[in-house]
Structure formats: structure tokens, C-alpha cells
N, C-alpha and C positions, 0 to 999 in steps of 0.2 A: 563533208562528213565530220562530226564532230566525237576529239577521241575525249574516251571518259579518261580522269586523271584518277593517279594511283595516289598523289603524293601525303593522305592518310592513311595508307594501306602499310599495316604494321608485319610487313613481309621485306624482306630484302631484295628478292625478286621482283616486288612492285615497286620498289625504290630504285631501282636499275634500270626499270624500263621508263618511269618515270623520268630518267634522265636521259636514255639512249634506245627507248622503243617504238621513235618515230620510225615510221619505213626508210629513210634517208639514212637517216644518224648513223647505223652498222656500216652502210656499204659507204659514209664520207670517212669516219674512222678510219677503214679498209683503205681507203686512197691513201688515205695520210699514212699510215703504215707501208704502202706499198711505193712512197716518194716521192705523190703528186701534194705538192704542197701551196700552191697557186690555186686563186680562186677560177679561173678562165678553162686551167686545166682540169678540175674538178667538173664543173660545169658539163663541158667537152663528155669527159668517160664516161659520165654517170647520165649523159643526156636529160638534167634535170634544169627548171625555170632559176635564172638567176635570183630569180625575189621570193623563191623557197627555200636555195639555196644558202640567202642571206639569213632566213631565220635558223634553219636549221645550226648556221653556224653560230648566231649569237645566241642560242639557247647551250648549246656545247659548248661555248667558252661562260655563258651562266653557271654551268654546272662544274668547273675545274675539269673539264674532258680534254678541249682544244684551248692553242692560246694561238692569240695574233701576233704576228713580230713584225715591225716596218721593215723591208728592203729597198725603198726605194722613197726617197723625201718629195721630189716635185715634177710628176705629179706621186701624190703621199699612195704608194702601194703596199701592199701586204700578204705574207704567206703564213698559211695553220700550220699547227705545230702538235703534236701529241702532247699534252703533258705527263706527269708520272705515273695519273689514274689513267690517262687515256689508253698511255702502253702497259698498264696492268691490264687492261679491257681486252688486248691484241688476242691472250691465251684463251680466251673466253671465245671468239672470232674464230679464233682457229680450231676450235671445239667444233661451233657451229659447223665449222665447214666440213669438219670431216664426217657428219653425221650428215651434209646434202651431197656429199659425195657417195657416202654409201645409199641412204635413201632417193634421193631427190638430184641424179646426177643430170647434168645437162646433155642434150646429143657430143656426140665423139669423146665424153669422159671427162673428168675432174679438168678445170680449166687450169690448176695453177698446183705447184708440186712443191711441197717445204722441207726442206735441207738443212740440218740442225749444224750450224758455224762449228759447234764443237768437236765434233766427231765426224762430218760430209756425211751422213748417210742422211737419205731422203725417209722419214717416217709419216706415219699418222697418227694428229694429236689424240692423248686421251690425258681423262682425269685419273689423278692417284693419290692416294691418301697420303699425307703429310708425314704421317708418324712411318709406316711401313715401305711406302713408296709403289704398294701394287695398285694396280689399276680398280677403280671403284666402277660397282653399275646399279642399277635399281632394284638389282637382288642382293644388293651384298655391303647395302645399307639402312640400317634403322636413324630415320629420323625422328628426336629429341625436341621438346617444347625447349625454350632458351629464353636466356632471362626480357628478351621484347616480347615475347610473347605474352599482347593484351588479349582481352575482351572487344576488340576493337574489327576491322575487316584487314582479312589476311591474316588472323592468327586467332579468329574469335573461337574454331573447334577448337583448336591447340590448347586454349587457356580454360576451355572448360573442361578437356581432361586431364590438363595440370588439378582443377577444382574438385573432380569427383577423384582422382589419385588421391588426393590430398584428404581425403575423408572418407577412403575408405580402410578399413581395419588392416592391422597389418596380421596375413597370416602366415608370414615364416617364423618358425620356431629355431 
């Protein structure tokens, strides 16, 4: 199967996936967040081909997501490593999850339960606005054309009602 590539898609969404929308990529992320950091053990959990495995990983350390670190010189081994973007990606994961645990639960319930270090209570993640701190959803946000926004794919509506905005009359008094 052949995936069409986003990586002219003037959307940041197709820029994301672009780097980490392979079917793999989420759930090796997830390992490496979760402490498997060896390739044999990745392998293993995710019951995936080692020489899928392999690209997926050199595509993720392509994109600043994973890094490789030697542990071991002869014979020369190596364990993945999140980098900064990779664990900014975790929140994003943990979005995912808690929207397949309300929707898309697996038999006998949510497999795995997150416990915030700071406070020990066990929550469920959501997104919140920056400025306020409450929780956003798809009703209680207006999405804005932004200065990427071309003429291009992934933003080509966007930038034609930046165009007709832009010409038409202003009629507040």
C-alpha cells in the first residue's frame, strides 16, 4: 500500500503526521515513553518485522522525534531515546488515548491508567487553553486563518476567505 505524503501540505496537522502518521510510529513512541528502550524489546511488544521496525526508526530519528544512544561497543548496540519533540508528542498520545478509551475501548477496559507525579491522582488527559487553563472542545473554539495559511493543500479554503475577507466592505460603523 502506498501512503500519499503530506509533506507540502501547508497544515500542521499534515506536517505531524507527515513525521509520526505511520501506523507504527504512535505506538513505538508509546514504548519508548513507557521504558522499553531496546530495539529486541520493541520488537517483542509491538510484534512488529524487524526491517519495519528498522525504518520506522530511522525515519523518527530523521525527523528529531527518537535518538539512538550506543550502550554497548562490541558487539556496537543501541537503545531509542525520546528527544525533546518526541516527549512533547507524549501529551498529544495521551490525548489519543483517552478519546480510545472513551470511544474505542478494548475488552475489560482502558489497558493502562495515568497518575500525574504531582498530585498522585489518577486523571484523564484533556486539552486546555493556554491563556485560561479550561478545557477546550470543538464547540468552544473558533478556528482562525494564521499567517501559513497559503493557497496551497491544507490551507487552500482557509486562504481564500482570508481573500474574500479581505475585500470585502467593512460594515461596522
Amino acid at each position: 500500500m502506498h501512503r500519499t505524503s503530506f509533506a507540502e501540505m501547508h497544515c500542521s496537522i499534515g506536517q505531524s503526521l507527515e513525521r509520526v502518521g505511520e501506523w507504527w510510529s504512535p505506538l513505538i513512541v508509546r514504548d519508548l515513553y513507557l521504558g522499553l528502550h531496546r530495539f529486541d524489546d520493541i520488537a517483542e511488544n509491538l510484534g512488529i518485522s524487524r526491517n519495519l521496525l528498522t525504518r520506522r526508526f530511522e525515519a523518527l530519528i530523521a525527523d528529531g522525534i527518537v535518538e539512538r544512544r550506543a550502550y554497548q561497543e562490541r558487539p556496537l548496540r543501541h537503545e531509542y531515546h525520546l528527544t525533546a519533540a518526541g516527549r512533547e508528542l507524549v501529551p498529544v498520545l495521551m490525548a489519543l488515548m483517552a478519546w480510545g478509551d472513551k470511544w474505542a475501548t478494548p475488552p475489560g477496559g482502558p489497558p493502562v491508567r495515568l497518575v500525574h507525579d504531582e498530585c498522585g491522582h489518577q486523571f484523564t488527559p484533556q486539552v486546555c487553553c493556554s491563556e485560561c487553563t479550561k478545557p477546550v472542545t470543538a464547540t468552544s473554539v473558533t478556528a482562525m486563518s494564521g499567517p501559513g495559511a497559503a493557497s496551497g493543500p491544507g490551507t487552500k479554503v482557509l486562504a481564500r476567505r482570508n481573500e474574500l475577507a479581505a475585500h470585502q466592505p467593512d460594515t461596522e460603523q
